[in-house]
Wavefront OBJ file of the C-alpha trace (Angstrom):
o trace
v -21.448 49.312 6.048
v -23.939 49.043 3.610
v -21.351 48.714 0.402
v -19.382 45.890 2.224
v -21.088 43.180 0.497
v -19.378 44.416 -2.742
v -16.393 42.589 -1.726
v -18.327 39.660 -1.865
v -20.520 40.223 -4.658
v -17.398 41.172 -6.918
v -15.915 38.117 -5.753
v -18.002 35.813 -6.580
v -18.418 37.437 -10.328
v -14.669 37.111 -10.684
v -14.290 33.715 -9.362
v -17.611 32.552 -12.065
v -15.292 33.339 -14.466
v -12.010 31.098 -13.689
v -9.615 29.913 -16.304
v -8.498 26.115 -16.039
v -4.771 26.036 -17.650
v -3.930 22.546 -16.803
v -3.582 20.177 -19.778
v -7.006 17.964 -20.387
v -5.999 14.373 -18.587
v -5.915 11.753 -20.861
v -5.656 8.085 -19.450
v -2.416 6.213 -21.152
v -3.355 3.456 -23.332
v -2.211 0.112 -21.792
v 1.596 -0.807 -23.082
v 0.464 -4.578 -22.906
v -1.292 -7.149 -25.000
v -5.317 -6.999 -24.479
v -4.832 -10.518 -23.314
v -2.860 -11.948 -21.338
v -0.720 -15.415 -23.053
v -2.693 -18.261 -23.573
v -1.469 -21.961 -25.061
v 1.580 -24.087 -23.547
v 2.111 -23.431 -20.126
v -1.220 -21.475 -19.853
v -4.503 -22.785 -18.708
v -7.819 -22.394 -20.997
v -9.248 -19.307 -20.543
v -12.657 -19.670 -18.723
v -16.217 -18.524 -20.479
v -16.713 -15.735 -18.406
v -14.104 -14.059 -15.742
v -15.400 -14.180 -12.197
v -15.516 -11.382 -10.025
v -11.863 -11.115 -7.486
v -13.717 -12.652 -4.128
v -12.467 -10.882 -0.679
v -9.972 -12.899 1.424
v -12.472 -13.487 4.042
v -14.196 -15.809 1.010
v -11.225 -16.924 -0.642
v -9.386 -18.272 2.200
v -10.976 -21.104 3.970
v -8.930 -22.006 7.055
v -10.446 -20.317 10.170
v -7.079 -20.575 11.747
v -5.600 -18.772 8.825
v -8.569 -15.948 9.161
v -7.638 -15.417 12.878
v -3.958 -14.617 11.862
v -4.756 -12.279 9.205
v -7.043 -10.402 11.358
v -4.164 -10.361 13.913
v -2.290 -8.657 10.925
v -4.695 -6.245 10.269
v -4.537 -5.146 13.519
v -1.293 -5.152 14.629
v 0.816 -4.447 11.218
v 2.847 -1.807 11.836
v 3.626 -0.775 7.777
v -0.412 -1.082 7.382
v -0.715 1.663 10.272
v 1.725 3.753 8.315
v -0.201 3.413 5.552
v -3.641 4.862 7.188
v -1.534 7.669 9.106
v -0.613 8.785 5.603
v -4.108 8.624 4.867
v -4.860 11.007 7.555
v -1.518 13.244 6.295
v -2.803 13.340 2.860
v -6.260 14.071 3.918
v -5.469 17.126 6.072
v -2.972 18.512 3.509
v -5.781 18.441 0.948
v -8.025 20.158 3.861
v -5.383 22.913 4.303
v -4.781 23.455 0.372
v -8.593 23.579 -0.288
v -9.353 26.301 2.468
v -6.760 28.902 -0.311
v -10.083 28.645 -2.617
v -12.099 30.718 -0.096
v -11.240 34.057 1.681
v -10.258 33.547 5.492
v -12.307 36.151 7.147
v -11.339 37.926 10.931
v -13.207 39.628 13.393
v -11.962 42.158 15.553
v -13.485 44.301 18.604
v -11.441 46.890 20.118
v -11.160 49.457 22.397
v -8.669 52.446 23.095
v -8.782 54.130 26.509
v -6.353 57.031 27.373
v -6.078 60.795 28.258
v -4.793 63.796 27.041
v -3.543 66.978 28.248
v -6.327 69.553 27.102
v -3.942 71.894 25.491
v -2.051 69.390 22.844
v -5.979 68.742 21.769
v -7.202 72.173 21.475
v -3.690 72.062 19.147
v -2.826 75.612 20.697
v -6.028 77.143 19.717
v -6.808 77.341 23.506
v -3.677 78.744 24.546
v -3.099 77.634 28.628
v -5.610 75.403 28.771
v -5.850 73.850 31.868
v -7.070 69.725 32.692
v -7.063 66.567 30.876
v -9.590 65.166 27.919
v -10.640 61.502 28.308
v -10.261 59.744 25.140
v -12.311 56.655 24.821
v -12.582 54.952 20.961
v -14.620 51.781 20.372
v -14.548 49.776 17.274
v -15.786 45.898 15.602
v -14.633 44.890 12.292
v -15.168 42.115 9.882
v -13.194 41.477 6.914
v -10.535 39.570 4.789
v -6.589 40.469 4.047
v -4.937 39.306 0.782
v -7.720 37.341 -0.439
v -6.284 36.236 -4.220
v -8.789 35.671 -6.963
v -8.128 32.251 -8.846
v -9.293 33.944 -12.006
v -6.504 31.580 -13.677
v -7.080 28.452 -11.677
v -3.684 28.198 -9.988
v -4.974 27.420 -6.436
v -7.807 25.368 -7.761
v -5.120 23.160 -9.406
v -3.108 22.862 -6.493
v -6.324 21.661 -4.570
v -7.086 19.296 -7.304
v -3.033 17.601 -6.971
v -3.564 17.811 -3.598
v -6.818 15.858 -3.680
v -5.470 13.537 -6.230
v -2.516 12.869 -3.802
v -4.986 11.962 -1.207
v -6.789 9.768 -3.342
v -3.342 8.138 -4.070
v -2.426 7.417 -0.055
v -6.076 5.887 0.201
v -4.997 2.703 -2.929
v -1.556 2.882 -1.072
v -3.462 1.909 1.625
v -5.296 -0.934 -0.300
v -2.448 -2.021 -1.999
v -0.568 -2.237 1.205
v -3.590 -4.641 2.845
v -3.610 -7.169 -0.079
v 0.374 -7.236 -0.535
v -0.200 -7.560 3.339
v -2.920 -10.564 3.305
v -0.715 -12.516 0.993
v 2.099 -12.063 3.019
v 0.695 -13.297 6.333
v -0.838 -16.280 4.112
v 2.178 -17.617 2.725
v 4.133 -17.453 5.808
v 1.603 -19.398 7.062
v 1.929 -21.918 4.669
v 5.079 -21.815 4.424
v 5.322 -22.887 8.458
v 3.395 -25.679 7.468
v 5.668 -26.875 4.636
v 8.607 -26.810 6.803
v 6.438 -28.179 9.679
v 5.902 -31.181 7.148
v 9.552 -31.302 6.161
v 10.732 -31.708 9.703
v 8.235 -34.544 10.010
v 9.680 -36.525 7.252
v 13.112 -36.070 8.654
v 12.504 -36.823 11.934
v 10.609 -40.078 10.425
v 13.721 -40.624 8.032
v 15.733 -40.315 10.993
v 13.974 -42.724 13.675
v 13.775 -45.107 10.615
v 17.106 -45.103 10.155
v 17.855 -45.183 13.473
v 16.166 -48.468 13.640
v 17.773 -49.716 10.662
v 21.013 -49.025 11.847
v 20.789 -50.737 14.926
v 19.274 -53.838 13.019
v 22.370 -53.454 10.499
v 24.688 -53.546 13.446
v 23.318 -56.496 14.845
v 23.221 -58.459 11.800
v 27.315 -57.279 11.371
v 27.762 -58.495 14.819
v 26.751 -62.109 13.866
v 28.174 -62.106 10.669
v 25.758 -61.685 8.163
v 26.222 -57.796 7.409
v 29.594 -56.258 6.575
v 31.513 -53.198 8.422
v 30.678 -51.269 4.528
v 26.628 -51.643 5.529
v 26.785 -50.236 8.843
v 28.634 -47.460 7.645
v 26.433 -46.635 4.945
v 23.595 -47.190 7.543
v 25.347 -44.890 9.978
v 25.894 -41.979 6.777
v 22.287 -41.963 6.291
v 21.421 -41.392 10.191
v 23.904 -38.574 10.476
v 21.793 -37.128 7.027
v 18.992 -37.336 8.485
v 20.166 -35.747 11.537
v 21.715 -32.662 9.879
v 18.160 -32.656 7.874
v 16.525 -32.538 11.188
v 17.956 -29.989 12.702
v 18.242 -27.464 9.738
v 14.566 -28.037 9.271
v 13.993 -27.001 13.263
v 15.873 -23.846 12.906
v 13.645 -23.052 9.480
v 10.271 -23.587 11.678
v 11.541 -21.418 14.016
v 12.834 -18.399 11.423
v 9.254 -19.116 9.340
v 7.805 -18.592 13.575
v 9.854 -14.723 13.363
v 8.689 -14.030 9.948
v 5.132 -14.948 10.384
v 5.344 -12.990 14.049
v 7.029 -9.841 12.813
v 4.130 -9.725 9.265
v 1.721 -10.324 12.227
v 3.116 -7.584 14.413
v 2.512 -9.605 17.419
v 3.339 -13.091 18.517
v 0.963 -15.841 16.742
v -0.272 -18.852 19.469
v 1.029 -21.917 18.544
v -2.961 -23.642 18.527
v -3.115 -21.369 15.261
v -0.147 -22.881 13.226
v -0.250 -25.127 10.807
v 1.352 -28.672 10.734
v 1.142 -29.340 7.205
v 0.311 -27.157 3.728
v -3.589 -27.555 3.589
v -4.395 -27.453 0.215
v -8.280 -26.328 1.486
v -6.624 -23.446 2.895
v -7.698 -21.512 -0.010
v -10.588 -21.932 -2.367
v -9.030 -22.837 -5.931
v -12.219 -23.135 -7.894
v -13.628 -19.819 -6.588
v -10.303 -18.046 -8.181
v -10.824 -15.931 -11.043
v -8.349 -15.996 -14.437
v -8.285 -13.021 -16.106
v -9.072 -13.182 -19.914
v -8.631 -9.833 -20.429
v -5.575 -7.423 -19.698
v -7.635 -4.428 -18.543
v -8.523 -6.165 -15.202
v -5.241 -4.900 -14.062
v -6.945 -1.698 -13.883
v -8.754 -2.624 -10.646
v -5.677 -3.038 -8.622
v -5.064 -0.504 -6.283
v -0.984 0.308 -6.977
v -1.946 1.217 -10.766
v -4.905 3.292 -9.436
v -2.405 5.055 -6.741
v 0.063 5.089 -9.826
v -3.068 7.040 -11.865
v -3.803 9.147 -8.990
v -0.367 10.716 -8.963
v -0.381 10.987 -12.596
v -4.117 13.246 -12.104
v -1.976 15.038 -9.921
v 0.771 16.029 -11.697
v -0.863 16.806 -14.361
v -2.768 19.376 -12.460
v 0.329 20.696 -11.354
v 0.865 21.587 -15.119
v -2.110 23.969 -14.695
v -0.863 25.721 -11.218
v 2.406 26.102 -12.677
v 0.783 27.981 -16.363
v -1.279 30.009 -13.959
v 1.818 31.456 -12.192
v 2.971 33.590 -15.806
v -0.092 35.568 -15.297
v -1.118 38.630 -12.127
v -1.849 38.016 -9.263
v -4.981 39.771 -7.865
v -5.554 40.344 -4.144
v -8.554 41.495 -2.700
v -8.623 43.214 0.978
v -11.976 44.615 2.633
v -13.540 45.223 5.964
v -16.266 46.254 7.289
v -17.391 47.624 10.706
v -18.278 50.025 13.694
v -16.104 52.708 15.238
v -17.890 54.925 18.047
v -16.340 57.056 21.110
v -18.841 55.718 23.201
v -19.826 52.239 23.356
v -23.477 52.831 23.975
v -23.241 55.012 20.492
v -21.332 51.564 18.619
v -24.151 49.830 17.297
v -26.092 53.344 15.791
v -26.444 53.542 12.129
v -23.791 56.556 11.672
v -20.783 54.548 13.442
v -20.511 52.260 10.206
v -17.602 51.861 8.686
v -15.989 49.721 5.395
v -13.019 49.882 3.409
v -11.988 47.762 0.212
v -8.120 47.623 -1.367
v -7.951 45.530 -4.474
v -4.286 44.712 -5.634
v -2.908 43.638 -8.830
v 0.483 42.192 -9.274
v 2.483 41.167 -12.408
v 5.839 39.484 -12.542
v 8.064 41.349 -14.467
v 11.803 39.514 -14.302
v 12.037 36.454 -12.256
v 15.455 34.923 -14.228
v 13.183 32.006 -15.529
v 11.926 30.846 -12.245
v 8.351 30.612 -13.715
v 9.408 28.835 -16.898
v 11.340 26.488 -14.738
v 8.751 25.658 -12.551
v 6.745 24.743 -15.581
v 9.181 22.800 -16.520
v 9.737 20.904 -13.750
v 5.920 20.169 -13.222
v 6.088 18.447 -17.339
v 8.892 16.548 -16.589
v 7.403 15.277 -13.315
v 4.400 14.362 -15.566
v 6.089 12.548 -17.904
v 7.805 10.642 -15.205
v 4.161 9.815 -13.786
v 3.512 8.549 -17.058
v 6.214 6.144 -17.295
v 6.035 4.972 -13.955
v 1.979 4.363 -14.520
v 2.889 2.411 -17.771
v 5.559 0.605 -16.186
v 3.163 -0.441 -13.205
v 0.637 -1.733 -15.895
v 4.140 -3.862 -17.300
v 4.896 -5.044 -14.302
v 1.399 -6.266 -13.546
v 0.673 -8.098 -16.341
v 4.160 -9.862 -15.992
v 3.332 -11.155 -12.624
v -0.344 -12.109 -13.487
v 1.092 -13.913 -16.745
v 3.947 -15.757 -14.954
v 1.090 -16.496 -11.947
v -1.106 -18.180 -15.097
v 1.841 -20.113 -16.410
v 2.672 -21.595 -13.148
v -0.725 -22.233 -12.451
v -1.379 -24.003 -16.099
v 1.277 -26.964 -15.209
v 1.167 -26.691 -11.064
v -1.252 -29.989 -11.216
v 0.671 -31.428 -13.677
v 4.058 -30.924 -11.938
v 2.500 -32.072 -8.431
v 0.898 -35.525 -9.774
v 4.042 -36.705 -11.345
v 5.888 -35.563 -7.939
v 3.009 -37.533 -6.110
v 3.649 -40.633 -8.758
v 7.628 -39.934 -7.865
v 7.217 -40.456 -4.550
v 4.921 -43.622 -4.793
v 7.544 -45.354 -6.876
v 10.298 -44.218 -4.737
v 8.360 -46.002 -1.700
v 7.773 -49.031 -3.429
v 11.645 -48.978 -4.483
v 12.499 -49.096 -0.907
v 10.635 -51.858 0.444
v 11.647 -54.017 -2.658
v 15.162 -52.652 -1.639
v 14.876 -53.458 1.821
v 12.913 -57.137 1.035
v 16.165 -57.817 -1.316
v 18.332 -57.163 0.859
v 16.616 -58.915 4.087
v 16.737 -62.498 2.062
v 20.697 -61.520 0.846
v 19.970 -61.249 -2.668
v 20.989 -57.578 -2.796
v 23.420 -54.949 -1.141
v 22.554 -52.445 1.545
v 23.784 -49.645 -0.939
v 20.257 -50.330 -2.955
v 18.607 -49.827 0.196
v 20.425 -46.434 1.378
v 20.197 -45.204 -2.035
v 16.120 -46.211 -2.378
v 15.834 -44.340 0.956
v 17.577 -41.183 0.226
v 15.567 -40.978 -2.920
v 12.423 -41.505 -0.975
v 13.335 -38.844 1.478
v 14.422 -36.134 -1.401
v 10.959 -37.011 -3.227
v 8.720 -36.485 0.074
v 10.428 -33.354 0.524
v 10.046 -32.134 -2.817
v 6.320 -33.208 -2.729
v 6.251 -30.710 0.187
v 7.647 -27.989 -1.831
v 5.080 -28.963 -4.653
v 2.154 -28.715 -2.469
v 3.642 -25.079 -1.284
v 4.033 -23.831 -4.539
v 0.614 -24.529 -5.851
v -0.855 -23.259 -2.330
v 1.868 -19.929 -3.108
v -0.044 -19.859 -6.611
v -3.269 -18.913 -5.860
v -2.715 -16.063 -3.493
v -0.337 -14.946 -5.884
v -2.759 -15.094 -8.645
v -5.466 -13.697 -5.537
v -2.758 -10.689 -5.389
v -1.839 -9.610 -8.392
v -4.863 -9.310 -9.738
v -6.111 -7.190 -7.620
v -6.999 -8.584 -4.565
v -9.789 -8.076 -2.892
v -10.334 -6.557 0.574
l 1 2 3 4 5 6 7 8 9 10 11 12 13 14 15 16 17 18 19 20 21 22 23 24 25 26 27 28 29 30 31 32 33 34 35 36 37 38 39 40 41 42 43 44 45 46 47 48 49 50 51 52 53 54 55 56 57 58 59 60 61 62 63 64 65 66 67 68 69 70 71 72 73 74 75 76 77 78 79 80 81 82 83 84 85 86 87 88 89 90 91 92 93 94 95 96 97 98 99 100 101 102 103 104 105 106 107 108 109 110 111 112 113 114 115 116 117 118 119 120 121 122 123 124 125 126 127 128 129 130 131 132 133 134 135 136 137 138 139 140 141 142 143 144 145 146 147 148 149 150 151 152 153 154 155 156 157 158 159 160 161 162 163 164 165 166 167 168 169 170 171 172 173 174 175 176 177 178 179 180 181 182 183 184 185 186 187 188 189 190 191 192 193 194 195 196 197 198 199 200 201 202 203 204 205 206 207 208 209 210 211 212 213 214 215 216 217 218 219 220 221 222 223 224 225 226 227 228 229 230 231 232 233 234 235 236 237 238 239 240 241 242 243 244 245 246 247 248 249 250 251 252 253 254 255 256 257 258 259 260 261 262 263 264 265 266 267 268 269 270 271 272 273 274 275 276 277 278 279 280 281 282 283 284 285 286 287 288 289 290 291 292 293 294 295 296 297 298 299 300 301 302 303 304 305 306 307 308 309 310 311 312 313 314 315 316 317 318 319 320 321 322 323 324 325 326 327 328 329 330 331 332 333 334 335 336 337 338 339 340 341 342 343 344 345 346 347 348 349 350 351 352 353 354 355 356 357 358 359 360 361 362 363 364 365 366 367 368 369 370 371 372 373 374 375 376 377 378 379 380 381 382 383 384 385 386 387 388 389 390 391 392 393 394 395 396 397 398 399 400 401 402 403 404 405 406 407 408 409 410 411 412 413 414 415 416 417 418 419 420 421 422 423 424 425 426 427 428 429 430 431 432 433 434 435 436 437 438 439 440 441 442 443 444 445 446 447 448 449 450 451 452 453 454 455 456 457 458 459 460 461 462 463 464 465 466 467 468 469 470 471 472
């Protein structure tokens, strides 16, 4: 019993003296510009960059914050996205336990008898009666423990932890792209909440024109050509109407299925608030390597760790394998002798192993685990690509957004005043009702497309909020 700890003790010298084969990581450079575009379409770049807020500080409408909490709750692919945190973080659990030996413990006991005569082995010839046989034992020890002189299982724990790391951005990732999500179908209710207003307004207006149109045909002073025109622009307004209600009520499943329970109707939005978010408090990124913080090009970097350490586990599997077995114990035929100094027992059995033909397996493997490195590499310096083309198209839209909504806001000023100088004409005779329907389907078109104006700078800034990184 005394020489069991040798097992250990040998152990431990081996393992001090571990080879790492896995290739030293090396981050990819960037395959972008250091900055993003600037000039035209692009806003000035700021002094300084800001720090990426948290949506609880960069949204602003309480109403808004109740939803997304709902989301957070209730989102079914977000719950996905933490069980595969838990997955990931029990695989790594299971793959790290291979770096240390699993050890046993056994107590035993054999009771049985024997006829006197097969135990004497003939040497007492007719022996008569039976022998008890009673043998107790308790052992300790490990079976097939292998040595990671070369680093093989310490590189599989390492992908393994790296693949863990990689669920936990997923998870991130899947939150922000979540946040934005639930925001602009929230605004996006609004917009079309707006746009049914206007129709419905377009439509009682020209209801009430209509009827005035007919009366003035009835007496004369209108022709059969106005009231039809008249009626053409209540039946558009009509058909506007009801396409609008059945948008509200498809934004209503969108927003509800984001949500991943119903929303109360006291929370929705009846217009796009442009306070909803806070636009000042949004950072622009000067530099390129902000992209860095997001979490999908950290979970695309993460994988990358990984296979790279894959590399190593793969190298290691050319060379032997060494597995250690060793016990250590008490065996007594009594059990009141099992615990005395002479019933110790031990036993080690070191094993080496060496792969002699395996028809290329190995080199295969290795292989395999390059290849699937150098597709981690691409797909990390596409991610970085595809990044930097949504931030940059985010800053170009954002660099004319105000620009584009003031002369939409100027377009629909003029368009009003067209159609009450339209309407005046036409009340004192001086000009035809066609003016009129023509001023009014403008004006309706232009409040509309304000609407979408409003949207898309509201869509803007949690885009910009997203693809920047976010923040949680």
């Amino acid at each position: 019993m005394r020489r069991a700890p040798i097992f250990v003790a040998l152990s431990a010298t081996l393992l001090a003296g571990c080879i790492d084969l896995a290739p030293a990581y090396h981050r990819p450079a960037p395959p972008v510009p250091a900055k993003f575009p600037s000039g035209g379409a692009y806003p000035a770049a700021p002094a300084a960059v800001q720090p990426i807020v948290g949506w609880r500080d960069f949204f602003q409408d309480p109403k808004l914050k109740t939803v997304i909490d709902q989301a957070l709750a209730n989102n079914r692919d977000l719950r996905i996205a933490v069980a595969n945190i838990a997955a990931a973080r029990a695989q790594y659990r299971v793959q790290r336990a291979a770096l240390f030996p699993t050890i046993t413990a056994n107590a035993g006991a054999t009771l049985g008898e024997e006829p006197a005569s097969v135990l004497t082995g003939g040497v007492t010839p007719g022996a008569k009666g039976e022998v008890d046989e009673h043998v107790y034992s308790l052992t300790a020890g490990a079976t097939s423990y292998q040595l990671d002189l070369f680093g093989k299982v310490r590189d599989m724990t390492r992908a393994a932890q790296e693949q863990y790391f990689a669920t936990k951005q997923a998870r991130d990732a899947a939150q922000i792209t979540l946040v934005s999500e639930v925001a602009a179908d929230y605004l996006t209710i609004g917009s079309d909440r707006a746009i049914l207003a206007i129709a419905e307004d377009s439509l009682k207006n020209g209801a009430a024109t209509l009827a005035v149109t007919q009366h003035r045909f009835e007496i004369g002073v209108d022709s059969q050509l106005d009231v039809a025109q008249a009626e053409t622009f209540v039946q558009q307004a009509r058909f506007a109407v009801a396409q609008a209600t059945t948008q509200v009520a498809q934004d209503r499943n969108a927003l509800d299925l984001v949500v991943g329970s119903p929303v109360s109707d006291d929370l929705l939005p009846t217009g796009v608030d442009q306070s909803a978010v806070v636009l000042e408090r949004l950072p622009t990124a000067v530099a390129s390597d902000v992209l860095l913080r997001r979490p999908d090009l950290l979970q695309a970097e993460d994988q990358l760790r990984a296979a790279n350490a894959n590399i190593g586990a793969a190298r290691a599997a050319f060379f032997p394998n060494i597995a250690l077995t060793g016990s250590g114990g008490l065996t007594s035929l009594a059990l009141s002798t099992l615990f005395e100094g002479s019933s110790a027992t031990w036993a080690f059995a070191p094993q080496i192993s060496q792969t002699i033909f395996d028809a290329g397996a190995n080199r295969g493997n290795l292989d395999y685990a390059k290849a699937e490195r150098a597709v981690q590499v691409a797909t990390y310096e596409k991610t970085i690509q595809t990044a930097f083309r949504e931030v940059a198209d985010a800053l170009a839209q954002r660099g004319t957004i105000d620009e584009q909504l003031a002369a939409q806001q100027a377009l629909t000023d003029a368009a009003a005043k067209a159609l009450r100088l339209s309407t005046a004409r036409f009340e004192q005779g001086s000009d035809t009702y066609l003016n009129v329907l023509v001023a009014e389907r403008t004006l309706f078109a232009a409040r509309q497309t304000l609407v979408a104006a409003q949207l898309s700078k509201a869509n803007n800034m949690i885009t910009l909020y997203a693809s920047l990184g976010g923040g949680l």
